[in-house]
C-alpha positions in Angstrom: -70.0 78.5 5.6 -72.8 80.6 7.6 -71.9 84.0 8.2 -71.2 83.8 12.3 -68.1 84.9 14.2 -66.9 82.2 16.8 -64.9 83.5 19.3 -63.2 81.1 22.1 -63.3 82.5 26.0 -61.4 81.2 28.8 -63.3 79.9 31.1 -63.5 82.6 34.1 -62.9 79.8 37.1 -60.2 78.2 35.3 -58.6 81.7 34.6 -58.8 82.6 38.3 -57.1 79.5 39.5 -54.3 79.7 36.9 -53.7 83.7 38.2 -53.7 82.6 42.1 -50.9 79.9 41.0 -48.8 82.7 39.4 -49.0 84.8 42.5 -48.2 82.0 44.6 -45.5 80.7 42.8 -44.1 83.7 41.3 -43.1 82.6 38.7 -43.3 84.2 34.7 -45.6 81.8 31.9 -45.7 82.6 28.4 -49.0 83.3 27.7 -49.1 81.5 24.0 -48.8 78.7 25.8 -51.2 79.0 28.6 -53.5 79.3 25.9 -52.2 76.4 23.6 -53.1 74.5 27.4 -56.9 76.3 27.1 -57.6 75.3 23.3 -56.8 71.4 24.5 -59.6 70.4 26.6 -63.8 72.0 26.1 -63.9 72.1 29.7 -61.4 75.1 29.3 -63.2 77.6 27.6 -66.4 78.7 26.4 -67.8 79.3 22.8 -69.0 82.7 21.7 -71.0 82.5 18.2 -72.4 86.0 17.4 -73.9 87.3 13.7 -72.8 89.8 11.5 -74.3 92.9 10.3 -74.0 94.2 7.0 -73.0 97.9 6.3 -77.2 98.6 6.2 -77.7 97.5 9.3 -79.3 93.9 8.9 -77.8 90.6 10.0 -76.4 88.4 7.5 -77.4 85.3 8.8 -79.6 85.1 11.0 -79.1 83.0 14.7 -82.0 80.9 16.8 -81.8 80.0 20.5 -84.1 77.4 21.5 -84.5 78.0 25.3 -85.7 74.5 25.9 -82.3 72.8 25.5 -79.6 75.3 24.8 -79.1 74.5 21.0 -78.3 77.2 18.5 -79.8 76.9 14.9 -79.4 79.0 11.4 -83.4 79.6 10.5 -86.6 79.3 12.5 -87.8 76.3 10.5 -84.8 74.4 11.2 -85.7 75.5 15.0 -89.5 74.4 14.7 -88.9 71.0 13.7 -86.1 70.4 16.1 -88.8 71.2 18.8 -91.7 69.2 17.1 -88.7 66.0 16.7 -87.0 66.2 20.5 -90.0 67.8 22.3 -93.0 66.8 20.7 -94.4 65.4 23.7 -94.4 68.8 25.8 -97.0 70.7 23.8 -98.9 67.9 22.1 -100.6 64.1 22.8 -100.5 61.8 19.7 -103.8 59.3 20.2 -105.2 56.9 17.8 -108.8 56.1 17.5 -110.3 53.3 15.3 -111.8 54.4 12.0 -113.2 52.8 8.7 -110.0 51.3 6.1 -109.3 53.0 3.2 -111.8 52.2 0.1 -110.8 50.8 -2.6 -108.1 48.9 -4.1 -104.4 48.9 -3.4 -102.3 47.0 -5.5 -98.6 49.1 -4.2 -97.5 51.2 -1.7 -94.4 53.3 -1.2 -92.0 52.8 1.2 -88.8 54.8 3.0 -86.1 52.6 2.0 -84.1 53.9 4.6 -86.4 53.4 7.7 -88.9 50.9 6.4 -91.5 52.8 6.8 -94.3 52.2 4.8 -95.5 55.6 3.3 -98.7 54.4 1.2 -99.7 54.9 -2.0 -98.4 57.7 -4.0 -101.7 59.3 -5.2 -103.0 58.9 -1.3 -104.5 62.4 0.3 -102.4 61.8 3.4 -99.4 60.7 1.7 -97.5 63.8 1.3 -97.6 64.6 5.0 -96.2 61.2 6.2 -93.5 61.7 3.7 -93.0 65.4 5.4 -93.0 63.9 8.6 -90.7 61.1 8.0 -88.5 63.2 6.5 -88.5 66.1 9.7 -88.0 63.6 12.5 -85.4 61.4 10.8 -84.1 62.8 8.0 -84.2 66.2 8.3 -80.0 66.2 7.5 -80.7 65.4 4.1 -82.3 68.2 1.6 -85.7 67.0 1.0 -85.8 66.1 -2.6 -82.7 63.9 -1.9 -85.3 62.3 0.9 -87.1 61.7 -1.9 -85.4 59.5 -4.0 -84.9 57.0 -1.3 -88.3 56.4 -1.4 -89.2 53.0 -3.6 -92.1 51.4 -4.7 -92.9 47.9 -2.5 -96.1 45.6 -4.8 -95.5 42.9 -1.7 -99.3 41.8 -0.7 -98.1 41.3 2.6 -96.9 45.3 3.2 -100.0 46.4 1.4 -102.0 44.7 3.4 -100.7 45.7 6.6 -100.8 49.3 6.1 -104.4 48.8 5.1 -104.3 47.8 8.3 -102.8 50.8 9.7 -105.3 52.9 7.9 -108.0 51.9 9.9 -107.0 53.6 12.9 -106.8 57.3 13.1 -104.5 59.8 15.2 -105.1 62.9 16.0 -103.0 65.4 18.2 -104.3 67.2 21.4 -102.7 70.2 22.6 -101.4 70.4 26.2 -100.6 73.2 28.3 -102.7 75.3 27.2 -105.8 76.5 28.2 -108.5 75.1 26.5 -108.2 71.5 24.9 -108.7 71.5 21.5 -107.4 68.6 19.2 -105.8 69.1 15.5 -105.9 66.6 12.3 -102.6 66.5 11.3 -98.9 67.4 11.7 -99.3 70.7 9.3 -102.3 71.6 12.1 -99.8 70.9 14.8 -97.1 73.5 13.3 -99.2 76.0 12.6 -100.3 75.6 16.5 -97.0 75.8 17.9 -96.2 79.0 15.4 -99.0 80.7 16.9 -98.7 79.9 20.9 -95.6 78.3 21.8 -93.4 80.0 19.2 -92.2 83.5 21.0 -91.7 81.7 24.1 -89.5 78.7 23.1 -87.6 80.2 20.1 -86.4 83.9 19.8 -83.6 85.4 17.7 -80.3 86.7 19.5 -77.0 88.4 17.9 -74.7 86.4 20.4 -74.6 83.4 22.8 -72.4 81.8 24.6 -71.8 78.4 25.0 -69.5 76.1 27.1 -67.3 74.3 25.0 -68.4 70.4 25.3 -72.0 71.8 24.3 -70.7 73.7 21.4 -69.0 70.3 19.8 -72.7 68.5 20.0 -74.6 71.3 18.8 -76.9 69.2 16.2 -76.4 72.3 13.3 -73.7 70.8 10.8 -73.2 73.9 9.7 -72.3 75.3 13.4 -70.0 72.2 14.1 -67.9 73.0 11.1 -67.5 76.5 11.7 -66.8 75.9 15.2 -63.8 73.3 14.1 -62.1 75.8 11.7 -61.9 78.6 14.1 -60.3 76.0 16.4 -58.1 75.1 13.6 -56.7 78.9 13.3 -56.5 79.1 16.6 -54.7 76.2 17.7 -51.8 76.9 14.7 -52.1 81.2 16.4 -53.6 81.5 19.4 -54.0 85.3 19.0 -57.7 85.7 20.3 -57.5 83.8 23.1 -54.4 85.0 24.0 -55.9 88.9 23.5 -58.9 88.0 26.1 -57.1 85.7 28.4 -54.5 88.7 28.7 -57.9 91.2 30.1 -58.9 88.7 32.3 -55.5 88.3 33.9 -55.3 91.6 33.9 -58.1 91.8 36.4 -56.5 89.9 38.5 -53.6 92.4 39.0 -51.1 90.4 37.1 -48.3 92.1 34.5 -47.3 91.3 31.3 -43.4 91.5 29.8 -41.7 90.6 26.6 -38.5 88.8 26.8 -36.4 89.3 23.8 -38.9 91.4 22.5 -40.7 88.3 21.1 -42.3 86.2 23.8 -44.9 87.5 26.1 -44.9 86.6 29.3 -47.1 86.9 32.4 -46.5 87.7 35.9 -46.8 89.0 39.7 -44.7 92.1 38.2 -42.8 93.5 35.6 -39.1 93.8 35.4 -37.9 96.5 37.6 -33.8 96.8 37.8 -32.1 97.3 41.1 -29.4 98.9 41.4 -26.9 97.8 43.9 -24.8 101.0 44.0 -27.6 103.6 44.5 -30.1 101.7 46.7 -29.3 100.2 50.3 -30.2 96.6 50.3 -29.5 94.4 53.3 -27.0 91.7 52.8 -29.1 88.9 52.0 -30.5 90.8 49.2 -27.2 91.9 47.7 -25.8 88.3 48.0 -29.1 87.0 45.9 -28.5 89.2 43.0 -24.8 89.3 42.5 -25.0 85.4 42.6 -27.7 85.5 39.7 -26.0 88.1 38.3 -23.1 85.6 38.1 -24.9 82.7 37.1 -27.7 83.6 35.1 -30.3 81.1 34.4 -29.9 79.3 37.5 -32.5 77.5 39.2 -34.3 78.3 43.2 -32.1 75.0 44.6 -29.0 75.8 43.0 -29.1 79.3 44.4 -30.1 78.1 47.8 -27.5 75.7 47.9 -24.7 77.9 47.1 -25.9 80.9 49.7 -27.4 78.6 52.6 -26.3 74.5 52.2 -28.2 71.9 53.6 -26.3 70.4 56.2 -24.8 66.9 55.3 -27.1 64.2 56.7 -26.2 62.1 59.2 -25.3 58.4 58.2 -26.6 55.9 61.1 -24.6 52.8 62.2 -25.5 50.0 60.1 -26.8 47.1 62.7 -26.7 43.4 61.4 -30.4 42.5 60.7 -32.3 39.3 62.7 -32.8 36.1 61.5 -36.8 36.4 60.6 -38.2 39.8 60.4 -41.8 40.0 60.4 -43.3 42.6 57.9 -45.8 44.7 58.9 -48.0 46.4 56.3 -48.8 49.2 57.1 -45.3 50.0 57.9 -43.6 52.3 54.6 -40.5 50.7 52.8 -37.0 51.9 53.1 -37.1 53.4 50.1 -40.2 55.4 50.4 -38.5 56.4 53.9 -35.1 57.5 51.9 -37.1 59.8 49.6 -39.3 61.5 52.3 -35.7 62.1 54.2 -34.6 64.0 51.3 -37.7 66.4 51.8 -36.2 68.3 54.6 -37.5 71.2 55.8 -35.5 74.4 55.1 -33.3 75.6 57.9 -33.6 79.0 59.1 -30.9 80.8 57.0 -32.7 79.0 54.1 -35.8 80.8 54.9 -34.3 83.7 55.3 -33.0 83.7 51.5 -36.6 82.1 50.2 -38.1 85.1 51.6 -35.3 87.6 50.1 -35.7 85.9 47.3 -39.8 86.2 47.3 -39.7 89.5 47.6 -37.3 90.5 45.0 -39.3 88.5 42.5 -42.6 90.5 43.8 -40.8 93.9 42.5 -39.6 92.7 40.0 -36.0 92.8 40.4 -35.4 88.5 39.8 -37.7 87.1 37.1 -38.2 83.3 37.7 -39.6 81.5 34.7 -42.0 78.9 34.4 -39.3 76.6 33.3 -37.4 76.9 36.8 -34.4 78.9 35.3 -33.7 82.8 37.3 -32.4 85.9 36.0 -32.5 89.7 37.2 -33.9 92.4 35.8 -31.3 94.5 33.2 -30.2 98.0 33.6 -32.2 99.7 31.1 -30.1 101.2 28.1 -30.6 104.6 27.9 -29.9 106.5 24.4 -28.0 109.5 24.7 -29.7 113.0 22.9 -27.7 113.3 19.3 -25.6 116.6 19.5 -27.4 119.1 17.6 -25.2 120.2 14.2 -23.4 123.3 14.7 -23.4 126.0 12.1 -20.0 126.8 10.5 -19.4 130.1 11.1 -20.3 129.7 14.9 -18.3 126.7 15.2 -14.9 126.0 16.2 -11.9 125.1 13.7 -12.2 121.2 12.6 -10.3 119.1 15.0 -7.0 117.1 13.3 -7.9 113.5 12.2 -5.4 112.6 15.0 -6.8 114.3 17.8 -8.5 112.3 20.7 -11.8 112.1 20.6 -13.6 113.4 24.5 -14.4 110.6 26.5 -17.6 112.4 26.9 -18.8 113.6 22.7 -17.8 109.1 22.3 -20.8 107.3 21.2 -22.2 104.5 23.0 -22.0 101.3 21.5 -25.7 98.9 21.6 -27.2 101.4 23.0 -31.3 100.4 22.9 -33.9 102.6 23.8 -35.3 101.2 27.5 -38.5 103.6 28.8 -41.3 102.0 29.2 -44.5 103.4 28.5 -45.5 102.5 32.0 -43.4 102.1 35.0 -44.8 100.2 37.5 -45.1 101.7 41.2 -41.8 100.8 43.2 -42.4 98.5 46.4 -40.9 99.5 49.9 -37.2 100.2 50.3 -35.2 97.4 49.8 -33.3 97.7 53.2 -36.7 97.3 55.1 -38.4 94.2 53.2 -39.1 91.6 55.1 -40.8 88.0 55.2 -44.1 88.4 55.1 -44.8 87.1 52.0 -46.4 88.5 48.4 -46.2 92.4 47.6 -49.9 92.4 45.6 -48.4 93.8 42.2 -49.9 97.3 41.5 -52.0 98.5 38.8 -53.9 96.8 36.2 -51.5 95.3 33.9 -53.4 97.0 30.7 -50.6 99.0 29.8 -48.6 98.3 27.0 -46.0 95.2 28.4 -42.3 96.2 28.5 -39.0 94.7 27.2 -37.4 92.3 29.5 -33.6 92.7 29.9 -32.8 88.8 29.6 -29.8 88.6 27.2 -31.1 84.5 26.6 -34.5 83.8 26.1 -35.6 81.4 28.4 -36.7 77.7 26.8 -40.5 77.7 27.1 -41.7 75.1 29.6 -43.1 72.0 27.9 -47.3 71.9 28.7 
């Protein structure tokens, strides 16, 4: 396999949609698999293929852009007769002109058994540069000395005679946008033109390229198209490199990142941020919303509504015999399309008042709401206590008796778990003064190292 690094990018629009969703909604997504969801379609993401240098400095395997169609290839003559095979007719005019047949006699020719072309005889002067050319613009997947042997020897009068007949016209090449006109003999003429003038401008050598991801599956390099599959391979088992640069471009975008369990990361508007009813003054609303998740942990947005703000019961109508003949009108709905747009109703007002409590605790940070609907609150962080320092014995008081009663104060705390972040994020406005106006942007960056979640269950991750 070539020596090239392939590296897969999310692509940037599809990365900025999926981070307005999140603020919208709220809600925390494990980013494994928002990635897993990249790796399935092309459309997702774009290729990076970029070469590696050896500890001297020079590039291990050299990589070709041709700037006429986008295609990466591994040497320059690989990239010359691409251009001579797909885009002959840019730089050069083939045109025949009538000339005197072969002398002599021609009892065999050869001929491509794979095309049916009809080479000529072996010991011909132009035979050698039909078999090149044969073997560049059809073949040119197949090592030539393999080409080779597919070649056979036809003693058929009737394909002798008509490539006699093909002999007697002539075709030479002339050379288009350029200056002057000038007209070559032969295909080795016509490289050695194209090396000269249109080389530098059509083909150059980069280190790295990007390319969208449907391109980079029909690039017409074998070679590229098998590397490109095994890196998918790796990453579609571990997403670990998508998952790196996804996580900086969210990060952009203001959103956090979070472990829950210390296993899973997870993405969101902010990171876990404990409230603490005791200490800080919270309106009512607020206080009801947590103690209920706080009693029913891992319950979902409807359940919680339901319980602080009920929909009232619907009203059932009088049921009135129907007529006789009832004419149907189509454009009119169906009951039961009618009975399931009657259960969309819209939220009353105490309703709204606990969707917007409940927005804005899950914009600080205090109520995580996963991806798979389920709601929990933030933890009270564990905080280790400092271990006494040992005391010397001839400072030290007398031993205490192996019945005394132990201070509640010197007792050591049992599961305690160390809890400070590395980065705490920015608190939001007092709880007692939020109101309804929708999203707190989360502050900062998000490209500090993420922080433990204090779910005691890890959520179930949300199929794709």
């Amino acid at each position: 396999m070539p020596e090239i690094v392939v590296q897969f990018v999310p692509e940037e629009r599809g990365v900025e949609s999926l981070a307005r969703q999140i603020k919208l909604t709220g809600r925390a997504y494990p980013v494994f698999d928002i990635g897993h969801l990249i790796l399935k379609r092309p459309d997702r993401y774009q290729v990076t293929f970029s070469v590696v240098k050896k500890p001297d400095g020079l590039i291990a395997q050299p990589l070709w852009l041709c700037n006429l169609d986008n295609t990466l290839w591994l040497s320059d003559q690989d990239a010359v007769n691409h251009v001579l095979r797909k885009h002959f007719d840019t730089f050069y005019k083939a045109e025949r002109t009538p000339t005197d047949p072969p002398k002599g006699t021609y009892t065999f020719v050869a001929q491509c058994s794979l095309s049916g072309v009809i080479l000529g005889p072996p010991n011909y002067h132009d035979y050698q540069n039909k078999l090149r050319k044969l073997h560049a613009e059809r073949f040119s997947g197949m090592p030539f000395e393999v080409y080779k042997a597919k070649v056979i020897i036809v003693k058929d009068e009737a394909v002798v005679k008509k490539w006699v007949e093909d002999q007697s016209w002539k075709t030479e090449y002339s050379c288009l946008n350029v200056p002057e006109t000038k007209k070559l003999a032969g295909l080795e003429e016509v490289e050695k033109h194209f090396r000269e003038v249109h080389f530098g401008n059509i083909l150059r050598s980069i280190e790295s390229h990007a390319l969208p991801g449907t391109a980079a599956q029909q690039l017409p390099t074998p070679a590229l198209r098998q590397l490109l599959r095994r890196a998918w391979d790796e990453q579609q088992r571990f997403p670990l490199k998508v998952v790196t640069t996804l996580s900086q471009q969210f990060a952009t975008h203001g959103l956090q990142f979070f472990k829950v369990n210390k296993t899973i990361t997870h993405v969101a508007v902010a990171r876990p941020h404990y409230l603490d009813l005791q200490a800080t003054p919270v309106s009512e609303g607020v206080k009801r919303i947590v103690e209920y998740i706080n009693a029913h942990s891992g319950c979902t947005r409807r359940q919680l509504i339901e319980a602080l703000a009920p929909s009232p019961q619907a009203v059932v109508a009088p049921v009135t015999p129907a007529p006789a003949e009832v004419t149907v009108n189509p454009g009119q709905p169906e009951a039961s399309s009618v009975a399931s747009h009657s259960d969309m109703r819209e939220p009353t007002a105490e309703q709204t008042l606990v969707i917007a409590d409940l927005h804005w605790l899950i914009h600080q940070g205090h109520v995580l709401e996963f991806a798979n609907g389920r709601i929990e609150s933030a933890r009270r962080p564990i905080v280790k206590t400092p271990r006494p320092e040992p005391k010397r014995a001839e400072s030290g008081p007398e031993p205490t008796a192996a019945n005394d009663e132990i201070p509640e104060s010197s007792k050591p705390i049992v599961n305690a778990e160390s809890a400070s972040p590395t980065e705490t994020p920015r608190e939001g406005p007092p709880a007692n003064q939020r109101t309804a106006q929708g999203p707190v942007p989360p502050e900062g960056t998000g490209s500090s190292p993420p922080i433990e979640s204090r779910a005691e269950t890890e959520p179930a991750e949300p199929s794709p």
